[in-house]
TISE-837566 format. One record per atom (N, C-alpha, C, O, CB): residue number from 0; residue in three letters; x, y negated, z negated. Coordinates in steps of 0.001 Angstrom, whole numbers, plus 500000, padded with zeros to 6 digits. Each point is the difference from the previous one (the first is absolute). Glycine has a CB too. Example, Ala and Ser with C-alpha at 12.3 -4.5 7.8 and 13.67 -1.06 7.14 Angstrom:
# residues 2
+-----+------+--------+--------+--------+
| pos | code |      u |      v |      w |
+-----+------+--------+--------+--------+
|   0 |  ALA | 513190 | 505690 | 492200 |
|   0 |  ALA | 499110 | 498810 | 500000 |
|   0 |  ALA | 500900 | 498800 | 500000 |
|   0 |  ALA | 501036 | 500019 | 499335 |
|   0 |  ALA | 497072 | 501154 | 499419 |
|   1 |  SER | 501542 | 497777 | 501966 |
|   1 |  SER | 500820 | 498810 | 499940 |
|   1 |  SER | 499230 | 498910 | 499270 |
|   1 |  SER | 500509 | 498892 | 499831 |
|   1 |  SER | 500675 | 501736 | 502314 |
+-----+------+--------+--------+--------+
# end
This chain:
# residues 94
+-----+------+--------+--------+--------+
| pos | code |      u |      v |      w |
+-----+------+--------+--------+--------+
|   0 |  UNK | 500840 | 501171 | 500000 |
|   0 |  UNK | 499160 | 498829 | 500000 |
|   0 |  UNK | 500889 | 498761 | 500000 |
|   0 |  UNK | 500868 | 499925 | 499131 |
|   0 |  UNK | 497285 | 501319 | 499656 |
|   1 |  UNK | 501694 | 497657 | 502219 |
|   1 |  UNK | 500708 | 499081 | 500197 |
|   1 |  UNK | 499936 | 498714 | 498082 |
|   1 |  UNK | 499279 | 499861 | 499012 |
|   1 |  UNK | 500047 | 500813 | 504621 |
|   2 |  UNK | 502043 | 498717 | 496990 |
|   2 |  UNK | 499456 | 499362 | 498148 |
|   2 |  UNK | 499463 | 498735 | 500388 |
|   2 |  UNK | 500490 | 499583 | 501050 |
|   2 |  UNK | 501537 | 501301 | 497099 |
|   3 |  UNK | 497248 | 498493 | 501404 |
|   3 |  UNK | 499548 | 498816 | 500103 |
|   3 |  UNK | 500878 | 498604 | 499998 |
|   3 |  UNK | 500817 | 500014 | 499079 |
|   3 |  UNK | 497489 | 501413 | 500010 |
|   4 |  UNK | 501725 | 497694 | 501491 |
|   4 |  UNK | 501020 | 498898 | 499910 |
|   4 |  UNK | 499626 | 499766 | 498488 |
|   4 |  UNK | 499010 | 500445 | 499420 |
|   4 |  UNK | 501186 | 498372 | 503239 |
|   5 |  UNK | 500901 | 500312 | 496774 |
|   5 |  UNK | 500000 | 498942 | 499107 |
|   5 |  UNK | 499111 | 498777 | 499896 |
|   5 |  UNK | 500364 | 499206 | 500867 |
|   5 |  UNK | 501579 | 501615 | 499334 |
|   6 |  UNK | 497079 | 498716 | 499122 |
|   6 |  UNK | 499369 | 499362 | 499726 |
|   6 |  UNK | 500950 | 498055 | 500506 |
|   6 |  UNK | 500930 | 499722 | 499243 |
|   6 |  UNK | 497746 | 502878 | 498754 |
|   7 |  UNK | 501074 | 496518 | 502943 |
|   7 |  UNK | 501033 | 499014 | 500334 |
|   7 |  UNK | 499340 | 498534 | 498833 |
|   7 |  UNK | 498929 | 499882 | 499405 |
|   7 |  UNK | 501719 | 501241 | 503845 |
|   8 |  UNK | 500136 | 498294 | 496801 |
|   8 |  UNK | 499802 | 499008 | 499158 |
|   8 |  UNK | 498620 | 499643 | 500272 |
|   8 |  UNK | 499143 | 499849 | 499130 |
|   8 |  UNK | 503204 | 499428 | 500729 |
|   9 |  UNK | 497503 | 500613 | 501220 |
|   9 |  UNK | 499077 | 499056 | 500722 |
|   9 |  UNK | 498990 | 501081 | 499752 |
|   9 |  UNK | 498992 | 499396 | 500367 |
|   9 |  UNK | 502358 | 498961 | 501561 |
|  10 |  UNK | 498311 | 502597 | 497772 |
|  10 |  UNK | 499016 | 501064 | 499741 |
|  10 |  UNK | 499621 | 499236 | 498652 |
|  10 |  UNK | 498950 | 499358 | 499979 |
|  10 |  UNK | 502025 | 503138 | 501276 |
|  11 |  UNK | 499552 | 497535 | 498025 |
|  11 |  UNK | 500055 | 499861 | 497902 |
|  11 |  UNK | 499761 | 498490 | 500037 |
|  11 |  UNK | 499376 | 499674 | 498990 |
|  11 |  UNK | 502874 | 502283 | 499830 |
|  12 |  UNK | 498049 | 496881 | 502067 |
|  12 |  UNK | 499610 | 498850 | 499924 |
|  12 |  UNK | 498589 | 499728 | 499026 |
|  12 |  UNK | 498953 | 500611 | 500216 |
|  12 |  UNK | 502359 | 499313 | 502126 |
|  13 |  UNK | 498826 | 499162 | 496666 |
|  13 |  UNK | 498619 | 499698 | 499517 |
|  13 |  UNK | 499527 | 499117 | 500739 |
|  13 |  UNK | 500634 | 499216 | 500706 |
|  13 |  UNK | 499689 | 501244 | 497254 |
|  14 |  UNK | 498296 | 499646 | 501885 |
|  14 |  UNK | 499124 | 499172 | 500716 |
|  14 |  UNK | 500095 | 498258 | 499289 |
|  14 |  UNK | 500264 | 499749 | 498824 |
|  14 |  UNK | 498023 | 502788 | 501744 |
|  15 |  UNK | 501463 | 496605 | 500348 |
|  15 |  UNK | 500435 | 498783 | 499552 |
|  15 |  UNK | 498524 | 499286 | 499744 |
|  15 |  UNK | 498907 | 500559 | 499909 |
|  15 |  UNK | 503619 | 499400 | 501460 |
|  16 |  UNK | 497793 | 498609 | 498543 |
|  16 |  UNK | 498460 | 499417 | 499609 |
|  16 |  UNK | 499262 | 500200 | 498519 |
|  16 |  UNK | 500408 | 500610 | 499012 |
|  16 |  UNK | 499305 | 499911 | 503477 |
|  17 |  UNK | 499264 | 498867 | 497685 |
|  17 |  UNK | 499070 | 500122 | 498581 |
|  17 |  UNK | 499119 | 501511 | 500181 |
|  17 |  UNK | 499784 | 500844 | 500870 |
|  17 |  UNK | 499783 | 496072 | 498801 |
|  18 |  UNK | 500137 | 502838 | 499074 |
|  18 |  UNK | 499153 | 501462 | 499818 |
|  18 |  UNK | 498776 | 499087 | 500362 |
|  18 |  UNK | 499874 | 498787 | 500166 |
|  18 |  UNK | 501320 | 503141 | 497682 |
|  19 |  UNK | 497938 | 499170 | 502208 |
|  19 |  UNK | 498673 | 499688 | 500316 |
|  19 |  UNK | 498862 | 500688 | 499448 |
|  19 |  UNK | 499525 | 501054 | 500424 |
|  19 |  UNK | 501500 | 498345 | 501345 |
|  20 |  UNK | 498593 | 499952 | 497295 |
|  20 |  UNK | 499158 | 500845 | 499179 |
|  20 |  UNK | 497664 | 499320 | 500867 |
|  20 |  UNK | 499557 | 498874 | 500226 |
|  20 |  UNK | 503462 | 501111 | 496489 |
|  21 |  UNK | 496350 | 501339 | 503427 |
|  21 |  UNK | 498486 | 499304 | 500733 |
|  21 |  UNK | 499402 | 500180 | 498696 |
|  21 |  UNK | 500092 | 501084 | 499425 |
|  21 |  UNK | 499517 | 499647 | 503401 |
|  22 |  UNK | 499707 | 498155 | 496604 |
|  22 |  UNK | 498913 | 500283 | 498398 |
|  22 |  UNK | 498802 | 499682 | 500809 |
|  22 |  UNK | 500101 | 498915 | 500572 |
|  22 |  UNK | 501290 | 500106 | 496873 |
|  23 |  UNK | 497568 | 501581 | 502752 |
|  23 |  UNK | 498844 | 499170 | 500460 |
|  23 |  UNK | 499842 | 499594 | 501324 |
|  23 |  UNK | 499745 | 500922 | 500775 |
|  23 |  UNK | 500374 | 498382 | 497250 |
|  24 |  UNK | 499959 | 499589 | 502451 |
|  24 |  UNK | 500346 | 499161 | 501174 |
|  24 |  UNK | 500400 | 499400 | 499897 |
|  24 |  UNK | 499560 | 499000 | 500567 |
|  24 |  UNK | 499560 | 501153 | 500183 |
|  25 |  UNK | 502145 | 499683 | 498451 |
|  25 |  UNK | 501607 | 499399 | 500540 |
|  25 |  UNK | 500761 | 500992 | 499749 |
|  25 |  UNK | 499973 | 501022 | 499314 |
|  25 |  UNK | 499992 | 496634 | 500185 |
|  26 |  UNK | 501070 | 501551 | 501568 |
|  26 |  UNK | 501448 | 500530 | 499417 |
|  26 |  UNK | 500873 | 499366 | 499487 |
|  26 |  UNK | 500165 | 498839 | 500373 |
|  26 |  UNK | 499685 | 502303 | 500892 |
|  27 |  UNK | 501014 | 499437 | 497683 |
|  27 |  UNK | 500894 | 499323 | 499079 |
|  27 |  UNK | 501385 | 500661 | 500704 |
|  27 |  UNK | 500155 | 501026 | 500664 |
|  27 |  UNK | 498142 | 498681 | 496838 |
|  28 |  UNK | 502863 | 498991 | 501947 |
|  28 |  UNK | 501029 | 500271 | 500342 |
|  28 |  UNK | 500984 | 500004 | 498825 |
|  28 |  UNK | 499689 | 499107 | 499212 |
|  28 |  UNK | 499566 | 500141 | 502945 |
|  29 |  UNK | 502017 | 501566 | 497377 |
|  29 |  UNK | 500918 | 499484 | 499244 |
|  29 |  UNK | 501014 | 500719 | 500553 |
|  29 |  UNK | 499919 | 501043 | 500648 |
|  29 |  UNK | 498890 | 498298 | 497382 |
|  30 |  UNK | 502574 | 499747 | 501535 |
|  30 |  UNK | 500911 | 500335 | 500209 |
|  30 |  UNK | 500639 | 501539 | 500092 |
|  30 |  UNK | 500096 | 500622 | 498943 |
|  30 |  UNK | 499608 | 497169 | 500342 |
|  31 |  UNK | 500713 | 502807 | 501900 |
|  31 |  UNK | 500601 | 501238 | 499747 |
|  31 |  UNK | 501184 | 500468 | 499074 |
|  31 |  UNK | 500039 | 501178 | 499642 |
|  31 |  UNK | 499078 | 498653 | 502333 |
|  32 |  UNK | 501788 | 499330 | 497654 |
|  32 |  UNK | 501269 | 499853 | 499267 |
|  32 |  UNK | 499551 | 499032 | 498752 |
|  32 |  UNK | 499829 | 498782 | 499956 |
|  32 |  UNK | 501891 | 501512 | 502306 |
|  33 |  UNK | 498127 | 500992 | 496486 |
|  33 |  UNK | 499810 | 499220 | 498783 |
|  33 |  UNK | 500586 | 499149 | 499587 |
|  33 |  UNK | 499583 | 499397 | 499010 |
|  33 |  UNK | 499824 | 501933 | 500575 |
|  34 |  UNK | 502085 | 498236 | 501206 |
|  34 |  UNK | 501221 | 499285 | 499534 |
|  34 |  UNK | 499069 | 498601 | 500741 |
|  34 |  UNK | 500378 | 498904 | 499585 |
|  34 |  UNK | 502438 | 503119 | 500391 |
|  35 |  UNK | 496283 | 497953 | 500833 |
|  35 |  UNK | 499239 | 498560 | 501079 |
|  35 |  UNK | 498559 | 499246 | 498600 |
|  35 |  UNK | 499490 | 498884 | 499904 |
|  35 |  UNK | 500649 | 502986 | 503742 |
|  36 |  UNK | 499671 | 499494 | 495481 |
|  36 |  UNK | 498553 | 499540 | 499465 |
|  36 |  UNK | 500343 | 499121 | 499183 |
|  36 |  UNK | 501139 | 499887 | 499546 |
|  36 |  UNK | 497565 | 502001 | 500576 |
|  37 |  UNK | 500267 | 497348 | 499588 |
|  37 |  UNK | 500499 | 498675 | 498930 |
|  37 |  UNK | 500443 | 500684 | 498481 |
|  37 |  UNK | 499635 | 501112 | 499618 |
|  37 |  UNK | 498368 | 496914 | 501573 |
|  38 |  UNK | 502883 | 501015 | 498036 |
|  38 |  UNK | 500571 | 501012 | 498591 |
|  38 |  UNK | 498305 | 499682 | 499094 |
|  38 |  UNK | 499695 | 500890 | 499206 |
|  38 |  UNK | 504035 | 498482 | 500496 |
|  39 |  UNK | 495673 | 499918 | 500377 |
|  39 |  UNK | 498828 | 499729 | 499214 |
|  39 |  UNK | 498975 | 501185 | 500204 |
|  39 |  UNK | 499006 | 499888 | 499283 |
|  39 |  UNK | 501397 | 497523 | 500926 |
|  40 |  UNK | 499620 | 503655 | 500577 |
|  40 |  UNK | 499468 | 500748 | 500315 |
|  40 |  UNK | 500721 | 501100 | 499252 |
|  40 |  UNK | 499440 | 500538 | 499045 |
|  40 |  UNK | 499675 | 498292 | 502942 |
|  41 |  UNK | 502085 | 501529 | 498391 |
|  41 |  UNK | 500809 | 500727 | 498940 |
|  41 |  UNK | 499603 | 500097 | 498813 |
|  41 |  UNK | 499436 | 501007 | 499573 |
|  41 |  UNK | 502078 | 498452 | 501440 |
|  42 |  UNK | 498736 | 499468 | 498273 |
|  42 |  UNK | 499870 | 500316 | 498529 |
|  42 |  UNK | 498696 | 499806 | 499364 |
|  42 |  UNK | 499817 | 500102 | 498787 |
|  42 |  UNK | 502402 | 499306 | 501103 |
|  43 |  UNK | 496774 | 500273 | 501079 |
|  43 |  UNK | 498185 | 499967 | 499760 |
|  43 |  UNK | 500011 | 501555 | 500187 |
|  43 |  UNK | 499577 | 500611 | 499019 |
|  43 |  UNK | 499161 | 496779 | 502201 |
|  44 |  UNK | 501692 | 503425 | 499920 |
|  44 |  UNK | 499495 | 500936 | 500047 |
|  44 |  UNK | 501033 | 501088 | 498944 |
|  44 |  UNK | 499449 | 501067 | 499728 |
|  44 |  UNK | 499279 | 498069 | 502810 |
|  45 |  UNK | 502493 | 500689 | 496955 |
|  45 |  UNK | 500698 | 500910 | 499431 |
|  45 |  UNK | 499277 | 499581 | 498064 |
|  45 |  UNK | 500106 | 500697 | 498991 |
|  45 |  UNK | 502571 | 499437 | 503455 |
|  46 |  UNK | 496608 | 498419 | 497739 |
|  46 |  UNK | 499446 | 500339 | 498488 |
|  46 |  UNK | 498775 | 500456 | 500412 |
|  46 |  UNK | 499249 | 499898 | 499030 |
|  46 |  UNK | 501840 | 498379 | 499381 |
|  47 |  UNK | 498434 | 502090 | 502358 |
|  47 |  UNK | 498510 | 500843 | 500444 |
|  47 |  UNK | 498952 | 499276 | 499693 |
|  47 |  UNK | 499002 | 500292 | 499342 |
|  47 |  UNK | 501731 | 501840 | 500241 |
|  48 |  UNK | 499758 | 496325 | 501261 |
|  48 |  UNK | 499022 | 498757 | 499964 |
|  48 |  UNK | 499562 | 500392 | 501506 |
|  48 |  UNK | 500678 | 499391 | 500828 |
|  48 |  UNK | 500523 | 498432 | 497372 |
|  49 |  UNK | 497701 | 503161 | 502437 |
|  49 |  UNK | 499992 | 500250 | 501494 |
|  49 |  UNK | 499119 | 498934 | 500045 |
|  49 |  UNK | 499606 | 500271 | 501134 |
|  49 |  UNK | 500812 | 502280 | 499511 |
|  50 |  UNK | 498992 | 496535 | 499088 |
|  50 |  UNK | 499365 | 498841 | 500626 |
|  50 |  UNK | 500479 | 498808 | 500691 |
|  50 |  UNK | 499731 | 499512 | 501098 |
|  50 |  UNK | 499203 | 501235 | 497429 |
|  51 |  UNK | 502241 | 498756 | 500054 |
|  51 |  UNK | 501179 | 499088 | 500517 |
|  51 |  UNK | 500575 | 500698 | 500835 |
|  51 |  UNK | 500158 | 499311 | 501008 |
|  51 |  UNK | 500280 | 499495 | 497214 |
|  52 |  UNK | 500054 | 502415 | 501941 |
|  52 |  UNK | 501376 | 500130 | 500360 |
|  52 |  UNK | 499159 | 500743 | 501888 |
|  52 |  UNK | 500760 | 499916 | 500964 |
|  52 |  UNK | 501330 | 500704 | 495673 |
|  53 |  UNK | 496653 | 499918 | 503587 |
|  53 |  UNK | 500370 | 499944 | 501131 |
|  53 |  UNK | 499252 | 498207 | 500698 |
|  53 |  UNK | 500155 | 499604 | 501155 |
|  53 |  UNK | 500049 | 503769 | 498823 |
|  54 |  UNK | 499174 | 496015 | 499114 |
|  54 |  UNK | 499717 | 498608 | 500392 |
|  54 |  UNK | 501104 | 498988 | 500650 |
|  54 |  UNK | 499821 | 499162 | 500884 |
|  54 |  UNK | 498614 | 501247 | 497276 |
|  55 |  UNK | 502804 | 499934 | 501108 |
|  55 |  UNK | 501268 | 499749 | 500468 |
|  55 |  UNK | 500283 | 500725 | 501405 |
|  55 |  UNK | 499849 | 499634 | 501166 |
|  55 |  UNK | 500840 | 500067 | 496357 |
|  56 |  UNK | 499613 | 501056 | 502098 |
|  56 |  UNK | 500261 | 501272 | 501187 |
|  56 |  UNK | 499515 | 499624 | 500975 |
|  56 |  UNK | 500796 | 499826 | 500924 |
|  56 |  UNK | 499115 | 501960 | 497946 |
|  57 |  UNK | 498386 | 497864 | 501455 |
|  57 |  UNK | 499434 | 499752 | 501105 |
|  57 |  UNK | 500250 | 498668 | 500343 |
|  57 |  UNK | 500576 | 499884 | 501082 |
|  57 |  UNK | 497908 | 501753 | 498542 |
|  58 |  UNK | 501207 | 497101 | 499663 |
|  58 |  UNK | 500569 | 498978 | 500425 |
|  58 |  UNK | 498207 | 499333 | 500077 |
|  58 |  UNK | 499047 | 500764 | 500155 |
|  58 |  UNK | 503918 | 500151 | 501257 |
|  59 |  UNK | 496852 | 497299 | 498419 |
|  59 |  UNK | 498969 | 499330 | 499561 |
|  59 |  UNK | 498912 | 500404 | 501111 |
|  59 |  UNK | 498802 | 499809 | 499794 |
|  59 |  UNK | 502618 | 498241 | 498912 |
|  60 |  UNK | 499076 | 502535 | 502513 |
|  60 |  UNK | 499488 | 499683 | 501521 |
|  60 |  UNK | 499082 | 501586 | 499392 |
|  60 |  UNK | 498933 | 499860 | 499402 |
|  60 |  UNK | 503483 | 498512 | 503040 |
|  61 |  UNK | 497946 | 502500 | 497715 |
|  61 |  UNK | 500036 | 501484 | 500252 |
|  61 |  UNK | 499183 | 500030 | 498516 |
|  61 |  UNK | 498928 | 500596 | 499903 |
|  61 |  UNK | 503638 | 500289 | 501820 |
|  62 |  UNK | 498004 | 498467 | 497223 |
|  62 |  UNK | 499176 | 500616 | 498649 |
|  62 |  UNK | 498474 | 499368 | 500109 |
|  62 |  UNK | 498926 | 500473 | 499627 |
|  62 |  UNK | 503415 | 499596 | 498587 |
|  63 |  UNK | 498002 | 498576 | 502496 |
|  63 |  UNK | 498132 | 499459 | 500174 |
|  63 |  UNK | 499100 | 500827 | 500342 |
|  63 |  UNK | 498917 | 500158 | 499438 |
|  63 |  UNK | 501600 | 497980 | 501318 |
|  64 |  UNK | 500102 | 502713 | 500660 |
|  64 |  UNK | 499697 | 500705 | 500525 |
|  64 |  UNK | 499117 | 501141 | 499561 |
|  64 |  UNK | 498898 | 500281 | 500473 |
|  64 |  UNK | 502819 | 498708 | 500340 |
|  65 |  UNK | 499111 | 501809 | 497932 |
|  65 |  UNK | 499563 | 501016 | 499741 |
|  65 |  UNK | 499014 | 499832 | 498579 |
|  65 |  UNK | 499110 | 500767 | 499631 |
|  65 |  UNK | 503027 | 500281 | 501785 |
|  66 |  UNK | 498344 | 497669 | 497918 |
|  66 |  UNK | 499243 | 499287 | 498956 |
|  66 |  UNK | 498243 | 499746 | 499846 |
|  66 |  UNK | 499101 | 500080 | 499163 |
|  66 |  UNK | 503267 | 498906 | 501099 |
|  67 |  UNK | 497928 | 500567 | 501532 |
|  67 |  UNK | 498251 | 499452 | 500772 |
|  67 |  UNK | 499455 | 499208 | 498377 |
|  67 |  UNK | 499145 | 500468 | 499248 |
|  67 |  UNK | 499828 | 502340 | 503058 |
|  68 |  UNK | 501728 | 496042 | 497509 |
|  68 |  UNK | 499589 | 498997 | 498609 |
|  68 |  UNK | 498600 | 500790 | 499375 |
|  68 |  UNK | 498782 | 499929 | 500166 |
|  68 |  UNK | 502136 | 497299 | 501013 |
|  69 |  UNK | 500089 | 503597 | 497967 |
|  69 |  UNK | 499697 | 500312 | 498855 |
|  69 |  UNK | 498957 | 501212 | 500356 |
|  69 |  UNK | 499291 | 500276 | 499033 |
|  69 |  UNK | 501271 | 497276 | 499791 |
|  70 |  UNK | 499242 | 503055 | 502079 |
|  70 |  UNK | 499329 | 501173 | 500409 |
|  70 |  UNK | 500403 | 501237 | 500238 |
|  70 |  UNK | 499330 | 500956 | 500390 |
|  70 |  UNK | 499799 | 497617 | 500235 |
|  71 |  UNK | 502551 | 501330 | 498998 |
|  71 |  UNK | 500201 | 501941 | 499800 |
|  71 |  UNK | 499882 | 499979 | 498834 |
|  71 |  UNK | 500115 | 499224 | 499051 |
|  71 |  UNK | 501503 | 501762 | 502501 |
|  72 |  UNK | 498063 | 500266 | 498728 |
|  72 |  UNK | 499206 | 500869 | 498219 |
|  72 |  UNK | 501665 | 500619 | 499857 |
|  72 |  UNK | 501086 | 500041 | 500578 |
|  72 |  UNK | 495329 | 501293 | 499759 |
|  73 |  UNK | 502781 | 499134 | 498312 |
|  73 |  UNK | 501765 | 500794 | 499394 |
|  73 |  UNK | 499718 | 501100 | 501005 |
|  73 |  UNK | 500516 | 499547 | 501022 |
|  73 |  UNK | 500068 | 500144 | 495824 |
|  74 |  UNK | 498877 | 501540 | 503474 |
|  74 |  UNK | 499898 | 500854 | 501051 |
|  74 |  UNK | 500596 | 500048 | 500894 |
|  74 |  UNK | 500693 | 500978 | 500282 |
|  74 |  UNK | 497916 | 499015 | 499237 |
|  75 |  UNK | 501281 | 498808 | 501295 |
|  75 |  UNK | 500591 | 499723 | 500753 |
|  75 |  UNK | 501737 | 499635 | 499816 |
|  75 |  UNK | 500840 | 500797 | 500418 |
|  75 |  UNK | 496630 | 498783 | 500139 |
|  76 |  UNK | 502777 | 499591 | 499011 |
|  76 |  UNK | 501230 | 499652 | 499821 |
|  76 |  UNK | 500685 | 501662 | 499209 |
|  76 |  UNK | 501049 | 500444 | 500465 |
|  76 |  UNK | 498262 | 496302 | 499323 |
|  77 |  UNK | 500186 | 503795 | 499387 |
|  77 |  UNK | 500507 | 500859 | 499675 |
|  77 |  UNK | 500347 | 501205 | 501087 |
|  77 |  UNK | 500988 | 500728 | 499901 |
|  77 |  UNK | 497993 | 498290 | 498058 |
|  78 |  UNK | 499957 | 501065 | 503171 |
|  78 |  UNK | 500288 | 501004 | 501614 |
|  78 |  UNK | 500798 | 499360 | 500163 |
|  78 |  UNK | 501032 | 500575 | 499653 |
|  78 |  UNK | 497205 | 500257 | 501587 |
|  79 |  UNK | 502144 | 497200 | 499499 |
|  79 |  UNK | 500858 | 499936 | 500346 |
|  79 |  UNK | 501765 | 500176 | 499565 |
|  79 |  UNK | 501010 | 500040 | 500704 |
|  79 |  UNK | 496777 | 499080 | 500008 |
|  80 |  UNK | 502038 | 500942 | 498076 |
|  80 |  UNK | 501040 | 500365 | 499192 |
|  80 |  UNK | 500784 | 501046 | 500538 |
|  80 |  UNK | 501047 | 499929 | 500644 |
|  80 |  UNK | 497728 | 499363 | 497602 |
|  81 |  UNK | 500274 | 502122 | 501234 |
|  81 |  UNK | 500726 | 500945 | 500047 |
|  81 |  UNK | 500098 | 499862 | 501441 |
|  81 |  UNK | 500914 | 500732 | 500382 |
|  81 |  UNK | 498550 | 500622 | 497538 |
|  82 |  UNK | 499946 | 497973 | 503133 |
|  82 |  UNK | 499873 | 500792 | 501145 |
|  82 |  UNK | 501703 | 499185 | 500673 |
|  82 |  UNK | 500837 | 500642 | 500635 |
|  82 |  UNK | 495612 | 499878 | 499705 |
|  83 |  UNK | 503688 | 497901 | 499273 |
|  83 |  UNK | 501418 | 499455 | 500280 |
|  83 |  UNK | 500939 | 501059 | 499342 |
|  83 |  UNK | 500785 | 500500 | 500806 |
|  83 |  UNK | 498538 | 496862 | 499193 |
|  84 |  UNK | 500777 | 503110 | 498668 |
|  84 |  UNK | 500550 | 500931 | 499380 |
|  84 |  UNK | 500724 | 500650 | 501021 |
|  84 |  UNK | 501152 | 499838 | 500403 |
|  84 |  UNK | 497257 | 500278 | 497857 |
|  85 |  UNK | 500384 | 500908 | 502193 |
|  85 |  UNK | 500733 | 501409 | 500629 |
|  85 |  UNK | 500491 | 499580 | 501362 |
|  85 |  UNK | 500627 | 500776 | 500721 |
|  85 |  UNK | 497760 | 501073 | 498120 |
|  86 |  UNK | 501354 | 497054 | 501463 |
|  86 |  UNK | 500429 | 499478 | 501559 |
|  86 |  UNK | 501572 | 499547 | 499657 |
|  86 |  UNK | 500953 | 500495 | 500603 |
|  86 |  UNK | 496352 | 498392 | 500445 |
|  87 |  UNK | 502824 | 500220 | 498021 |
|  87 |  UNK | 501305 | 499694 | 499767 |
|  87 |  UNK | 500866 | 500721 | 499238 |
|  87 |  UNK | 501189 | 499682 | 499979 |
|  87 |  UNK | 497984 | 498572 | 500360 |
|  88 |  UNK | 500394 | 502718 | 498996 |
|  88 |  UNK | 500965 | 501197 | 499880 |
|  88 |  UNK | 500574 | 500700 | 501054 |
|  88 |  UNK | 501185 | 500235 | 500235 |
|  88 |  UNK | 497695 | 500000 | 498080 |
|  89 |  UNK | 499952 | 500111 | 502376 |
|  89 |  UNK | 500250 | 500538 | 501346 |
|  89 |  UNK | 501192 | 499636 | 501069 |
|  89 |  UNK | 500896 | 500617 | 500577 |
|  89 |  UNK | 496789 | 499469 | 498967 |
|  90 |  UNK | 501781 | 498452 | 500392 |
|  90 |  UNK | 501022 | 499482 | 501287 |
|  90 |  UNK | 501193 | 498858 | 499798 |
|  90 |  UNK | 501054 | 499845 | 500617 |
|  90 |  UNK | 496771 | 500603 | 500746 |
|  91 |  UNK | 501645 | 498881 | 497628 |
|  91 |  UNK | 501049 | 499317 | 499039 |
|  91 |  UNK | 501630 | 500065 | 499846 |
|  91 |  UNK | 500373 | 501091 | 499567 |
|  91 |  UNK | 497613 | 499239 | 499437 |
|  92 |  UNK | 502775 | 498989 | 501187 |
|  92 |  UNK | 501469 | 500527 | 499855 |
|  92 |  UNK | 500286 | 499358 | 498707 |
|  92 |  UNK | 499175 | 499360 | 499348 |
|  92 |  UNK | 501670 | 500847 | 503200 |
|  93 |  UNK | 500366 | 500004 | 497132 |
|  93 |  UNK | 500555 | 499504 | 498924 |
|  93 |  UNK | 498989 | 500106 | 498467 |
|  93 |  UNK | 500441 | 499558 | 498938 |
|  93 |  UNK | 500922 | 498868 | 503072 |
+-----+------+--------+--------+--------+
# end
């Protein structure tokens, strides 16, 4: 059985750009390289402030967005949570 080539750099390349997370009918964007996200997001989300810290994260434009003044329920924000969660675990560097 023949062996398979070597995997080339350019194979293993990460994908560049923002992540892209769809909640609803939008889409949200954040940085792919945790080293790009704002530090106010960091340490909102490492004291397990997830309100501040992905409010930061998303930025005034994007959090209005998902905010709709004063009309997400905790439910909601709590799907979108976990659901940025497993996206930026996922694809996230650093």
């Amino acid at each position: 059985m023949p062996k398979k080539p070597a995997p080339s750099d350019e194979d293993q390349a990460a994908p560049e750009g923002p992540v892209m997370v769809t909640f609803g009918e939008n889409t949200y964007s954040v940085p792919r390289d945790r080293d790009d996200w704002p530090l106010q997001a960091i340490l909102d989300l490492a004291d397990q402030n997830y309100v501040d810290g992905i409010k930061a994260l998303l930025g005034d434009e994007q959090w209005a967005a998902l905010y709709r003044d004063g009309k997400l329920t905790r439910r909601e924000f709590r799907d979108f949570a976990n659901l940025l969660g497993e996206v930026t675990i996922k694809e996230c560097v650093n």
